[in-house]
TINUMI-513217 format. One line per field, with one value per residue: residue in one letter; x, y, z of N, C-alpha, C in turn. Coordinates in nm, 2 decimals. Layout:
<rs>
residuo <- A,...;
n_px <- X,...;
n_py <- Y,...;
n_pz <- Z,...;
ca_px <- X,...;
ca_py <- Y,...;
ca_pz <- Z,...;
c_px <- X,...;
c_py <- Y,...;
c_pz <- Z,...;
</rs>
This chain:
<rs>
residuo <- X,X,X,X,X,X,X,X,X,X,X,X,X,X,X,X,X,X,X,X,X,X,X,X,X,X,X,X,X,X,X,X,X,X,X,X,X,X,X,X,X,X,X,X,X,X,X,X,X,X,X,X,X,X,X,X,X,X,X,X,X,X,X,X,X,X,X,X,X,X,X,X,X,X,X,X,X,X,X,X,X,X,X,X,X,X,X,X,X,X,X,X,X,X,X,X,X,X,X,X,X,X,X,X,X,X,X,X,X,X,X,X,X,X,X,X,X,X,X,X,X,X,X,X,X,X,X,X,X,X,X,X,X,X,X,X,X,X,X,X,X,X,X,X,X,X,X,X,X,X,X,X,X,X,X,X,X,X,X,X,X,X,X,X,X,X,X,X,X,X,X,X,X,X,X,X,X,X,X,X,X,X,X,X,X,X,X,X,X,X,X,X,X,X,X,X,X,X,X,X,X,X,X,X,X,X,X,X,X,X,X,X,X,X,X,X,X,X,X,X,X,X;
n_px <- 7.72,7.67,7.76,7.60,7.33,7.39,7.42,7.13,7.05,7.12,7.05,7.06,7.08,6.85,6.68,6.76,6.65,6.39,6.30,6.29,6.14,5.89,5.86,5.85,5.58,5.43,5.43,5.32,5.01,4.99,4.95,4.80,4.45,4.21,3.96,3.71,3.48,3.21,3.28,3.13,3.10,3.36,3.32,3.14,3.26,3.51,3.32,3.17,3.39,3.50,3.67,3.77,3.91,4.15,4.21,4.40,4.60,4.95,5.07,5.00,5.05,5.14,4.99,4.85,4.79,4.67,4.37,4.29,4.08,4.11,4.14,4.25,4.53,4.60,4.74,4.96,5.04,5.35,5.62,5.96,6.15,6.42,6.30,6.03,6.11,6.17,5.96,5.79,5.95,5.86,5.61,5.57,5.52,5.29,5.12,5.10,5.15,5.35,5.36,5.55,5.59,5.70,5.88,5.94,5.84,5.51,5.31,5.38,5.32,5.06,4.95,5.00,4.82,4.61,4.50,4.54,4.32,4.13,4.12,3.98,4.15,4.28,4.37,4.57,4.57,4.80,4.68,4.81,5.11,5.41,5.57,5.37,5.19,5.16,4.83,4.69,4.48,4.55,4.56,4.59,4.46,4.18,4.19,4.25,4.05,3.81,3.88,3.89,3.65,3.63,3.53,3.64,3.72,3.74,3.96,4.03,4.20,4.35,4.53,4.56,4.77,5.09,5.33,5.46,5.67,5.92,5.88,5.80,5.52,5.43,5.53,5.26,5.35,5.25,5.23,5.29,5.02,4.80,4.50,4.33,4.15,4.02,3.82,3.58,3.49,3.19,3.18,3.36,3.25,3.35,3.23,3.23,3.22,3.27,3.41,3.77,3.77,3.58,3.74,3.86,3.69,3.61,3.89,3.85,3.64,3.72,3.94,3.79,3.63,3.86,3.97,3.76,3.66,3.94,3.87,3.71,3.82,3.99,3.81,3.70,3.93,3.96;
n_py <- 2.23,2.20,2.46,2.67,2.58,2.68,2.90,2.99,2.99,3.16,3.43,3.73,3.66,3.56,3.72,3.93,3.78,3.77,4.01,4.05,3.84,3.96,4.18,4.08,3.90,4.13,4.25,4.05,4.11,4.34,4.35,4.15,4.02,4.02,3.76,3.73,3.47,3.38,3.51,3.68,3.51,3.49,3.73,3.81,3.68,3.88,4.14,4.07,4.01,3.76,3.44,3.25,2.93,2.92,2.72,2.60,2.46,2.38,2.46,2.72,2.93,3.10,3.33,3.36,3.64,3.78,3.73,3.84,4.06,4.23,4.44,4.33,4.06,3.76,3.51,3.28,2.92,2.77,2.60,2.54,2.54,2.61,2.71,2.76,2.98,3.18,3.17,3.34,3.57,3.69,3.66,3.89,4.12,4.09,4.17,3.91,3.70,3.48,3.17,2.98,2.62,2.35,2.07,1.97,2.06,2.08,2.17,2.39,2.53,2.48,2.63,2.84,2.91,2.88,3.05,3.31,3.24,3.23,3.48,3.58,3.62,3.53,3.27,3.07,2.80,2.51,2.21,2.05,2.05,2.08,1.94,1.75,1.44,1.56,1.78,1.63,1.61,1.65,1.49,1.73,2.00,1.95,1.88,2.08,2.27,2.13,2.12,2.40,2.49,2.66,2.70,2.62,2.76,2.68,2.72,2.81,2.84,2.97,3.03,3.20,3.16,3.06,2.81,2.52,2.46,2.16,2.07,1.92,2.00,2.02,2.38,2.65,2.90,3.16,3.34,3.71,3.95,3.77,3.58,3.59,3.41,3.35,3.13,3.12,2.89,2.71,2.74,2.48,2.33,2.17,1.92,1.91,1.67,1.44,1.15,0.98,0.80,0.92,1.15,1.11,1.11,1.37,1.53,1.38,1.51,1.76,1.82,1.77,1.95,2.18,2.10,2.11,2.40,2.48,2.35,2.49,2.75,2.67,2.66,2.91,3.12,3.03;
n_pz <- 0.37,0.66,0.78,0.56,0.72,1.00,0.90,0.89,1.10,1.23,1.44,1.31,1.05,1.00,1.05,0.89,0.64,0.70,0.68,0.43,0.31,0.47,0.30,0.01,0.04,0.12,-0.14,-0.32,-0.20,-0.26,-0.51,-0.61,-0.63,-0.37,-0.22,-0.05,0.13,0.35,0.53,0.74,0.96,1.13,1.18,1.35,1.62,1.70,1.64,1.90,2.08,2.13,2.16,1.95,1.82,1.53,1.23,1.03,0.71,0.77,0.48,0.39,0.55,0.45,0.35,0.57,0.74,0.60,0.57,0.83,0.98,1.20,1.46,1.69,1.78,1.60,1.77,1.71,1.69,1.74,1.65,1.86,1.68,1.45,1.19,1.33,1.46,1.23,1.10,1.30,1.31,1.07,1.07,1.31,1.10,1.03,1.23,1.41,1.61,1.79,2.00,2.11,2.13,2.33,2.36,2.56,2.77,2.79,2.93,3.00,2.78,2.70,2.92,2.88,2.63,2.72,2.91,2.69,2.58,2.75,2.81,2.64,2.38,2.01,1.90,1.66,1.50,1.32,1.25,1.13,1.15,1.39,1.22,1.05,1.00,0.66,0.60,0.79,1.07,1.43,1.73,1.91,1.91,1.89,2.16,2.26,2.26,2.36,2.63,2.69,2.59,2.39,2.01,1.74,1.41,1.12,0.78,0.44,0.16,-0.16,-0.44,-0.75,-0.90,-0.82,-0.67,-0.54,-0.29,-0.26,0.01,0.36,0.38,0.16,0.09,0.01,-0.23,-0.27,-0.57,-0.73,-0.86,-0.84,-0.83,-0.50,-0.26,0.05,0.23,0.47,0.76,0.91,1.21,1.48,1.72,2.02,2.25,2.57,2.74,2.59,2.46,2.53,2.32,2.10,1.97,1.79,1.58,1.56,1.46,1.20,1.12,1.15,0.97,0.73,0.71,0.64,0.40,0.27,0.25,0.15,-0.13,-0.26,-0.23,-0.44,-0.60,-0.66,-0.77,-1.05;
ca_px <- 7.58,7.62,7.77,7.45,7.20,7.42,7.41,7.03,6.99,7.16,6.97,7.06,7.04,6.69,6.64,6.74,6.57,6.27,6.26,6.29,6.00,5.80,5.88,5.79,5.49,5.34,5.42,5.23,4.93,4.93,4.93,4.69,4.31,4.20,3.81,3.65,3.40,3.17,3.35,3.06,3.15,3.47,3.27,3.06,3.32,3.58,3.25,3.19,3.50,3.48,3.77,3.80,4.07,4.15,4.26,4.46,4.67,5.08,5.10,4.89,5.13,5.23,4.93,4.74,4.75,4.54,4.30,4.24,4.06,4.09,4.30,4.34,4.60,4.58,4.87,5.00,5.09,5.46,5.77,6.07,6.28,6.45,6.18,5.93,6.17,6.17,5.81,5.80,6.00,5.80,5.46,5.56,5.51,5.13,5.05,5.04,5.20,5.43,5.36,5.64,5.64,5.83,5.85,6.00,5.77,5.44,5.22,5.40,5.28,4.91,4.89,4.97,4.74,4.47,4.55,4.55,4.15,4.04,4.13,3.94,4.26,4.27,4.46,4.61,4.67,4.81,4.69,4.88,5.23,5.48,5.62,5.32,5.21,5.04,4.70,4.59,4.44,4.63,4.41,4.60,4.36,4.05,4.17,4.24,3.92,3.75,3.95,3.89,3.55,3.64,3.50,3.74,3.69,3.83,3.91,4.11,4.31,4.37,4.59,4.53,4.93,5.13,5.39,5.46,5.80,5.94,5.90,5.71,5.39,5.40,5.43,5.25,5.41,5.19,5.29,5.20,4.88,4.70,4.34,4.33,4.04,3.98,3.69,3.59,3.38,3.16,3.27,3.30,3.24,3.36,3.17,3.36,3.21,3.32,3.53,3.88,3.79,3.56,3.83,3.93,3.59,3.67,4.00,3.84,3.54,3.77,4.02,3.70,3.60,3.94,3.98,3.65,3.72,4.06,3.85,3.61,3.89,4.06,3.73,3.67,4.04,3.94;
ca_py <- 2.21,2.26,2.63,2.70,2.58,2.76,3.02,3.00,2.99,3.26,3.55,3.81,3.59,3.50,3.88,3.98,3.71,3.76,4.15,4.04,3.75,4.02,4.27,3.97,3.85,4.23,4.29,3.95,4.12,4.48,4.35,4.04,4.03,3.89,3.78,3.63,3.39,3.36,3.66,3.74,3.38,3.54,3.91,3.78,3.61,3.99,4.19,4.04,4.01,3.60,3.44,3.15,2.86,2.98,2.64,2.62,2.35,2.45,2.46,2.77,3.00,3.24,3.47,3.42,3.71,3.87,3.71,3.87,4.16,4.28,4.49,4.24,3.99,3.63,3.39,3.14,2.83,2.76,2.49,2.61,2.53,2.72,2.73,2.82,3.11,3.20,3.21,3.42,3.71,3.73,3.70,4.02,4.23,4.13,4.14,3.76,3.67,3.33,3.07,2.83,2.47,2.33,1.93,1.94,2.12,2.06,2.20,2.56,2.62,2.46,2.74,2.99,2.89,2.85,3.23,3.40,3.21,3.30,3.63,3.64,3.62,3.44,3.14,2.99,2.64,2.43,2.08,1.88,2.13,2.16,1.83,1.64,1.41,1.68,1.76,1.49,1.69,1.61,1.54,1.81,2.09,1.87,1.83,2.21,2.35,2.05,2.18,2.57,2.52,2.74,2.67,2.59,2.79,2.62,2.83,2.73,2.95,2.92,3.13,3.12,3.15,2.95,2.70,2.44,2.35,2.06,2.06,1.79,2.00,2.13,2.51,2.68,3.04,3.26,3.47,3.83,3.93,3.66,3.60,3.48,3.32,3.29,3.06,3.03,2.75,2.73,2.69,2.36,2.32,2.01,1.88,1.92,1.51,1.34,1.00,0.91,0.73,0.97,1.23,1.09,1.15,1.51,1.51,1.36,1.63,1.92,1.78,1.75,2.12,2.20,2.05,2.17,2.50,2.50,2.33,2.60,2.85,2.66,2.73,3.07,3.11,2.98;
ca_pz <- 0.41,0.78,0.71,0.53,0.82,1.10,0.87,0.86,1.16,1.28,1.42,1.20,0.94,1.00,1.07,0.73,0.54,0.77,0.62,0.28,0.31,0.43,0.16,-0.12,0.09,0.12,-0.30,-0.36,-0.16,-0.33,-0.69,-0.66,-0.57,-0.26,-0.21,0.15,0.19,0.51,0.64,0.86,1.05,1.22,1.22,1.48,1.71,1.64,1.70,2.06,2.17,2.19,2.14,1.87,1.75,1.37,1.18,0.86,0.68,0.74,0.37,0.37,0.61,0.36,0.38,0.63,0.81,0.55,0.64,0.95,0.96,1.36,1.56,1.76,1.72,1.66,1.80,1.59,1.79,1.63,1.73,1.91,1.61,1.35,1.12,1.34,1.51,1.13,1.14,1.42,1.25,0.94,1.16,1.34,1.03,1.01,1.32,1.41,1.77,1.81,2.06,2.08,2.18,2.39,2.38,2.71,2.87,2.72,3.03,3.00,2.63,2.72,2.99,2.78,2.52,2.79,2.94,2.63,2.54,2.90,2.81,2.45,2.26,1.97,1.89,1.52,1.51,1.20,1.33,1.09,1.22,1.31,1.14,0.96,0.85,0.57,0.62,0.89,1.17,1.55,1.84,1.99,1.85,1.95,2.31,2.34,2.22,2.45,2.76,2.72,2.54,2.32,1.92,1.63,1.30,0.96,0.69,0.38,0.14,-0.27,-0.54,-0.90,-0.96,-0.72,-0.67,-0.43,-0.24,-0.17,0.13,0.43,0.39,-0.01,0.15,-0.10,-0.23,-0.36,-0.67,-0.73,-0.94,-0.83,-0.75,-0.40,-0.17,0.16,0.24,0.62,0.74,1.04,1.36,1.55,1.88,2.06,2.35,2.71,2.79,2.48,2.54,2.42,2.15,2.01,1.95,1.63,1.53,1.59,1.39,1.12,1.08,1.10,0.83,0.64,0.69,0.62,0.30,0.20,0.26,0.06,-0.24,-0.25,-0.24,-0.54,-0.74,-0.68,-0.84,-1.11;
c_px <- 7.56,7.66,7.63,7.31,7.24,7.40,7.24,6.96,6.99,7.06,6.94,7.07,6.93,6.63,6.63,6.69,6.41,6.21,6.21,6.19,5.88,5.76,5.82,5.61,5.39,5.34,5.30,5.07,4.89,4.90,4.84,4.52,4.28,4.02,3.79,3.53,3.34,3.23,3.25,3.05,3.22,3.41,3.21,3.12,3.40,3.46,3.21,3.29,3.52,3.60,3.69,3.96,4.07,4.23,4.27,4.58,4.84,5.13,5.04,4.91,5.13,5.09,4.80,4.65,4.69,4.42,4.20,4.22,4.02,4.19,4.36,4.45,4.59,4.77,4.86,5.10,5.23,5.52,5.86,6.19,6.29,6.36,6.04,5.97,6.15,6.02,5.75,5.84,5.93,5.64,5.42,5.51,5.36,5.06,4.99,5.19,5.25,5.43,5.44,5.59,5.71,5.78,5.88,5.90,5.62,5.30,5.25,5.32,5.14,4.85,4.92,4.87,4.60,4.44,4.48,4.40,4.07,4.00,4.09,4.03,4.19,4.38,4.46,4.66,4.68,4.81,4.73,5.07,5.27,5.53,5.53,5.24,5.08,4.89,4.61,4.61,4.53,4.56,4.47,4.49,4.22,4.05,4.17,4.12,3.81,3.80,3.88,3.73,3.51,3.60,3.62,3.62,3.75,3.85,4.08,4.16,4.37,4.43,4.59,4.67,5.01,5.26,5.39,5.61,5.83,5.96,5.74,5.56,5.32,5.39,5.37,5.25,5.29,5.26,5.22,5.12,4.84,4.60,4.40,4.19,4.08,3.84,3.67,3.48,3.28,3.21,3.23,3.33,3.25,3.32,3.24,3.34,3.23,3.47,3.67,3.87,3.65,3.61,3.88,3.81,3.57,3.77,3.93,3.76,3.61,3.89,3.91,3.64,3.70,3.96,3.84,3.60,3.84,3.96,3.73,3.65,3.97,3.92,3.70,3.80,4.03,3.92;
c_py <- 2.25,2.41,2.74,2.70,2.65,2.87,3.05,3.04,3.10,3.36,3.65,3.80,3.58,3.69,3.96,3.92,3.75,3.86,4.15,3.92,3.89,4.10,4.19,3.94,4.01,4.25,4.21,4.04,4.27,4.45,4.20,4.10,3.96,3.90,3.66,3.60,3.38,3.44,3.69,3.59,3.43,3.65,3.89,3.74,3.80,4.10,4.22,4.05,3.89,3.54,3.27,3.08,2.87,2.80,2.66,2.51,2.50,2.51,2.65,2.89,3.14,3.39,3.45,3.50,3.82,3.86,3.73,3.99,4.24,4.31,4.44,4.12,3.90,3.56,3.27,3.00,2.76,2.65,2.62,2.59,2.64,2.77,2.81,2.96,3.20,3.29,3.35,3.59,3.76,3.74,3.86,4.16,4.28,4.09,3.96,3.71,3.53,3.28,3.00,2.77,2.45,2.16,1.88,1.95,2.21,2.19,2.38,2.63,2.57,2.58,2.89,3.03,2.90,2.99,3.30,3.30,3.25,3.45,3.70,3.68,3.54,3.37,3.11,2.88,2.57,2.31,2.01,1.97,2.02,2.05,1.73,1.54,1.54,1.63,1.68,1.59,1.60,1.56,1.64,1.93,2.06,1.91,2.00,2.26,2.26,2.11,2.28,2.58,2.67,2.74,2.68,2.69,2.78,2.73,2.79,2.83,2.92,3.07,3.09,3.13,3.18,2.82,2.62,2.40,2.24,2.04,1.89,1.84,2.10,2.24,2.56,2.84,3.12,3.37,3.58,3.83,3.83,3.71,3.52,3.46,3.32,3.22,3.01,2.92,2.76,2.64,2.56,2.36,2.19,1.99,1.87,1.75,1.44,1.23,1.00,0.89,0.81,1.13,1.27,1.15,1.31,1.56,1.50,1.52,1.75,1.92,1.77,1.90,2.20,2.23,2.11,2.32,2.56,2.48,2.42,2.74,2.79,2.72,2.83,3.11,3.09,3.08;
c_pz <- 0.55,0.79,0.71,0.66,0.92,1.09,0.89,1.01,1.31,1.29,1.36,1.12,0.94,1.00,0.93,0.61,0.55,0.68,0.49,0.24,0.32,0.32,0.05,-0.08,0.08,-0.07,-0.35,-0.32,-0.23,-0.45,-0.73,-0.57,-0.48,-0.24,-0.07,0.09,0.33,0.57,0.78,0.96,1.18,1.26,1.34,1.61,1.75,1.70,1.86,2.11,2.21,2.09,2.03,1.83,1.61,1.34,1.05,0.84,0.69,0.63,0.36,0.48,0.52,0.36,0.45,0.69,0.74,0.53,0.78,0.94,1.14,1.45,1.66,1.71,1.71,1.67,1.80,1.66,1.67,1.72,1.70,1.80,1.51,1.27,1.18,1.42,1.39,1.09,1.19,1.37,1.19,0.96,1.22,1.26,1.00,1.13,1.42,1.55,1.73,1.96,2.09,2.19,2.23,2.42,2.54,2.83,2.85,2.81,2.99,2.89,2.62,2.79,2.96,2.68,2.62,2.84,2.84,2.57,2.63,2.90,2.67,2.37,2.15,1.91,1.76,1.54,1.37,1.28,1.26,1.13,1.31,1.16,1.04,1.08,0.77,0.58,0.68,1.01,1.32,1.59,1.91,2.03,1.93,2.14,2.37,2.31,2.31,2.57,2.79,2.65,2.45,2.15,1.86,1.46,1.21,0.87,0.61,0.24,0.01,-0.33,-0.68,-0.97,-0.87,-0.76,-0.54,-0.37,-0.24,-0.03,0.20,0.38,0.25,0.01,0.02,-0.09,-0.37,-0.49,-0.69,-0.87,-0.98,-0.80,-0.63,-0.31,-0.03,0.20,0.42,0.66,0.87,1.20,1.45,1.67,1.92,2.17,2.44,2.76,2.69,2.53,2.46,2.29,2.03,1.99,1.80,1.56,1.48,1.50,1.28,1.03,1.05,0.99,0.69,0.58,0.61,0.45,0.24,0.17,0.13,-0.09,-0.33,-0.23,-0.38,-0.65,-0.75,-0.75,-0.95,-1.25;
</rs>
């Protein structure tokens, strides 16, 4: 068993799995159908040149970056561990930038995330990442989009033939000739004078969008 994870975690290990994720991950996308929602949500932000925070449950990794339709890139706030190094590889192929975390040194990966909004980037955050608990929004999310005053846009993500891992956050693996969904939501803006304790309030609403989003990507599937 430890074999296995050293092995996993090896860089050219991760290099040649990463290849062959993408490979599976681009087949799934040529031989299923994919349909958007609210697209002209994002078109307007992509148009200007105004940066937005993109939200999406962890579960819900596997294709998001087709969802983005802009030569610009978005970067996907990841952890420094194996998994999200992993991440990182198989992001490269659609265009989708890696962030890491660093628990150590919390301030460094705030001012990078702050940088690249200043500078009309845009930002991917899974607020229930890297570790859980599934689908309960952080306040991390809240406090960055309150900081940089920058809006949050939900947007939630269904396949009509699918499995689920065992894993902490059920990832879910799309299978090829599928229908798939994207459904985006509108964007929330968090108030730069909002108190402590209405944060949660905050949290709650965009777990709500979230989830409403996804359920409205499960029926178009359908």
């Amino acid at each position: 068993m430890r074999i296995k994870k050293k092995l996993l975690r090896n860089f050219f290990v991760q290099n040649i799995l990463g290849f062959f994720t993408f490979l599976y991950i681009r087949t799934v996308n040529l031989t299923s159908s994919i349909q958007f929602e609210n697209e002209t949500i994002p078109k307007q932000f992509w148009n200007n040149d105004k940066p937005f925070i993109l939200a999406f449950w962890h579960s819900q990794l596997m294709m998001i970056g087709f969802s983005w339709k802009k030569n610009k890139n978005v970067n996907i706030l990841a952890s420094g561990h194996s998994d999200g190094k992993f991440g990182a590889i198989v992001g490269k192929y659609f265009n989708l930038n890696n962030i890491q975390t660093s628990k150590k040194n919390k301030s460094i990966s705030l001012k990078s995330i702050f940088k690249l909004l200043n500078d009309n980037n845009y930002i991917g955050i899974t607020p229930d990442g890297p570790r859980g608990p599934k689908e309960i929004v952080s306040e991390g999310i809240i406090k960055i989009a309150k900081s940089s005053k920058v809006p949050i846009i939900p947007i939630g993500f269904w396949s009509s033939k699918n499995f689920k891992l065992k894993s902490w956050d059920s990832f879910l693996i799309t299978l090829p000739f599928s229908k798939c969904s994207f459904v985006w939501s509108k964007p929330l803006e968090i108030p730069n004078n909002i108190h402590k304790n209405q944060i949660q309030y905050y949290q709650k609403l965009l777990q709500e969008k979230i989830n409403q989003s996804v359920k409205k990507a499960q029926n178009n599937c359908q």
